[in-house]
DRENTOR-357289 format. One record per residue (C-alpha): residue in three letters; x, y, z. Coordinates in nm, 4 decimals, m for minus. Example, Ala and Ser with C-alpha at 12.3 -4.5 7.8 and 13.67 -1.06 7.14 Angstrom:
resn=ALA	px=1.2300	py=m0.4500	pz=0.7800
resn=SER	px=1.3670	py=m0.1060	pz=0.7140
END
This chain:
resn=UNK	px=10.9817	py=14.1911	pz=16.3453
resn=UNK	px=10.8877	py=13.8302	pz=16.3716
resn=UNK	px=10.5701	py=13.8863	pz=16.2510
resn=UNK	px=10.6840	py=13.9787	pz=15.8984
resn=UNK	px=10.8896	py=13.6579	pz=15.9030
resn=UNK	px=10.5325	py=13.4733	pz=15.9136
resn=UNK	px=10.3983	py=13.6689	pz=15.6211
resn=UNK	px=10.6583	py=13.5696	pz=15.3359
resn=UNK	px=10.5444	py=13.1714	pz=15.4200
resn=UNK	px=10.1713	py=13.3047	pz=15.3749
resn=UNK	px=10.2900	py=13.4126	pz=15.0395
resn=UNK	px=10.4240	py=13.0846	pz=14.9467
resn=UNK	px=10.1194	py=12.8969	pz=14.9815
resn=UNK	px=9.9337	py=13.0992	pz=14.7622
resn=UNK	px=10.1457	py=13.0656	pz=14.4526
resn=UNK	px=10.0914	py=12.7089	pz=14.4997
resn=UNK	px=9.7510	py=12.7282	pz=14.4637
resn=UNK	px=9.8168	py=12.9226	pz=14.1203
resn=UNK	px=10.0357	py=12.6212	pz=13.9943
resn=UNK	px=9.7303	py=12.3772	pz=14.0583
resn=UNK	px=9.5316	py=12.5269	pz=13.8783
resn=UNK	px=9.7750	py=12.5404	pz=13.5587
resn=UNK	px=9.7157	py=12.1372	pz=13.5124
resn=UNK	px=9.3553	py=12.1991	pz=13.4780
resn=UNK	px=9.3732	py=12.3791	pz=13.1959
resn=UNK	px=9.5557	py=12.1253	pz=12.9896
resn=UNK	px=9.2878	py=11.8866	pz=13.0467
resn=UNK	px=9.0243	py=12.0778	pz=12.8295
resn=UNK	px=9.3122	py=12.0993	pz=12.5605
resn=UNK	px=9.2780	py=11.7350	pz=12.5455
resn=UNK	px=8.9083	py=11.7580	pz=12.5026
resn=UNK	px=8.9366	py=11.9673	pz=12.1833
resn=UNK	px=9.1611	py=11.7228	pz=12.0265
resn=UNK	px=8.9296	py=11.4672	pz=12.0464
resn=UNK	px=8.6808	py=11.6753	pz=11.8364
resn=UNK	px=8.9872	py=11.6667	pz=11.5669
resn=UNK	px=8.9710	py=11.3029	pz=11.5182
resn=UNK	px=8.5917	py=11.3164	pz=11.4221
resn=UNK	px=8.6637	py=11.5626	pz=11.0996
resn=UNK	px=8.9467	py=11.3509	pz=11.0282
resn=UNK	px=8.6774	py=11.0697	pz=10.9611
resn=UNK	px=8.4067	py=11.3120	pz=10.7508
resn=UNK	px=8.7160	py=11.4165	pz=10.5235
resn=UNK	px=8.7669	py=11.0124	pz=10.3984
resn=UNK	px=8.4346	py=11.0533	pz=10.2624
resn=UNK	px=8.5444	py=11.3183	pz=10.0561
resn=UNK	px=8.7931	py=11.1036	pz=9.8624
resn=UNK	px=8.5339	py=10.8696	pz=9.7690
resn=UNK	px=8.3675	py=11.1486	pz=9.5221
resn=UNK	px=8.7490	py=11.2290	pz=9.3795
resn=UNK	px=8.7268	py=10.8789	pz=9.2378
resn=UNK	px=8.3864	py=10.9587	pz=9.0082
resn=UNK	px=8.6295	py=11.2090	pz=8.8603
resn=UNK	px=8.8948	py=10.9597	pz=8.7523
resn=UNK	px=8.5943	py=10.8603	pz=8.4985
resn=UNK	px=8.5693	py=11.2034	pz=8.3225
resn=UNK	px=8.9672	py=11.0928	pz=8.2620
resn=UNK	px=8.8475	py=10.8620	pz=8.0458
resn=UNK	px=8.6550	py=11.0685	pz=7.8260
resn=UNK	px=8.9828	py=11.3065	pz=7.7719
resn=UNK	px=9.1342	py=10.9591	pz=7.5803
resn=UNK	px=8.8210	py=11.0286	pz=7.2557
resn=UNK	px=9.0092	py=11.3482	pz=7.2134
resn=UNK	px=9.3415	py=11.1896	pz=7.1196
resn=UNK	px=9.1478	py=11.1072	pz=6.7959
resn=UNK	px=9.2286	py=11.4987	pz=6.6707
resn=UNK	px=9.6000	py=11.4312	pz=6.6390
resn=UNK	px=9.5123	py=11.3554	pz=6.2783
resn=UNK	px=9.5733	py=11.7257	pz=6.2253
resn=UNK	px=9.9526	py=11.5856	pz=6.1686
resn=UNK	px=9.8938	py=11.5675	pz=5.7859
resn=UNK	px=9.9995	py=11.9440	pz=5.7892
resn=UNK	px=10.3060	py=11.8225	pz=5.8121
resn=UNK	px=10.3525	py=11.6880	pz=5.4778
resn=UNK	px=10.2849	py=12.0511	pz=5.3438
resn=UNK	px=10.5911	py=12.1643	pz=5.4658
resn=UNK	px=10.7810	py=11.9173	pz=5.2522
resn=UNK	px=10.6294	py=12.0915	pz=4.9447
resn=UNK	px=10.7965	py=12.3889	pz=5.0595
resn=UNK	px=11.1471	py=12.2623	pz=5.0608
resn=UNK	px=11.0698	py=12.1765	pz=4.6762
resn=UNK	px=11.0337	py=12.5606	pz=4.6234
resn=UNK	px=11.3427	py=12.6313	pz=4.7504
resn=UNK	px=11.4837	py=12.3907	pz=4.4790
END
């Protein structure tokens, strides 16, 4: 019977072999975020261009110009003489 009493120690030692290997994996996590940082820096690029569009804003301003169209308005007055 004392023989078993060896074996359950012999199990022991093998789950700790299972836990060291658990950090290991952790450390190629870390790798991968590194590779995150990198796009981070390729996507500031991509702001640049968004402020050649703030130009084409400008050109949006030539069209205020049509709100001479307001004029109609004086037609309606004529109306309210009708109803006189």
């Amino acid at each position: 019977m004392g023989d078993e009493e060896v074996a359950s120690p012999q199990g022991g030692s093998i789950r700790r072999e299972v836990v060291c290997s658990l950090p290991v994996n952790p450390k190629k996590k870390k790798k991968k975020k590194k590779k995150k940082k990198k796009k981070k820096k390729k996507k500031k690029k991509k702001k640049k261009k968004k402020k050649k569009k703030k130009k084409k804003k400008k050109k949006k301003k030539k069209k205020k110009k049509k709100k001479k169209k307001k004029k109609k308005k004086k037609k309606k007055k004529k109306k309210k003489k009708k109803k006189k």
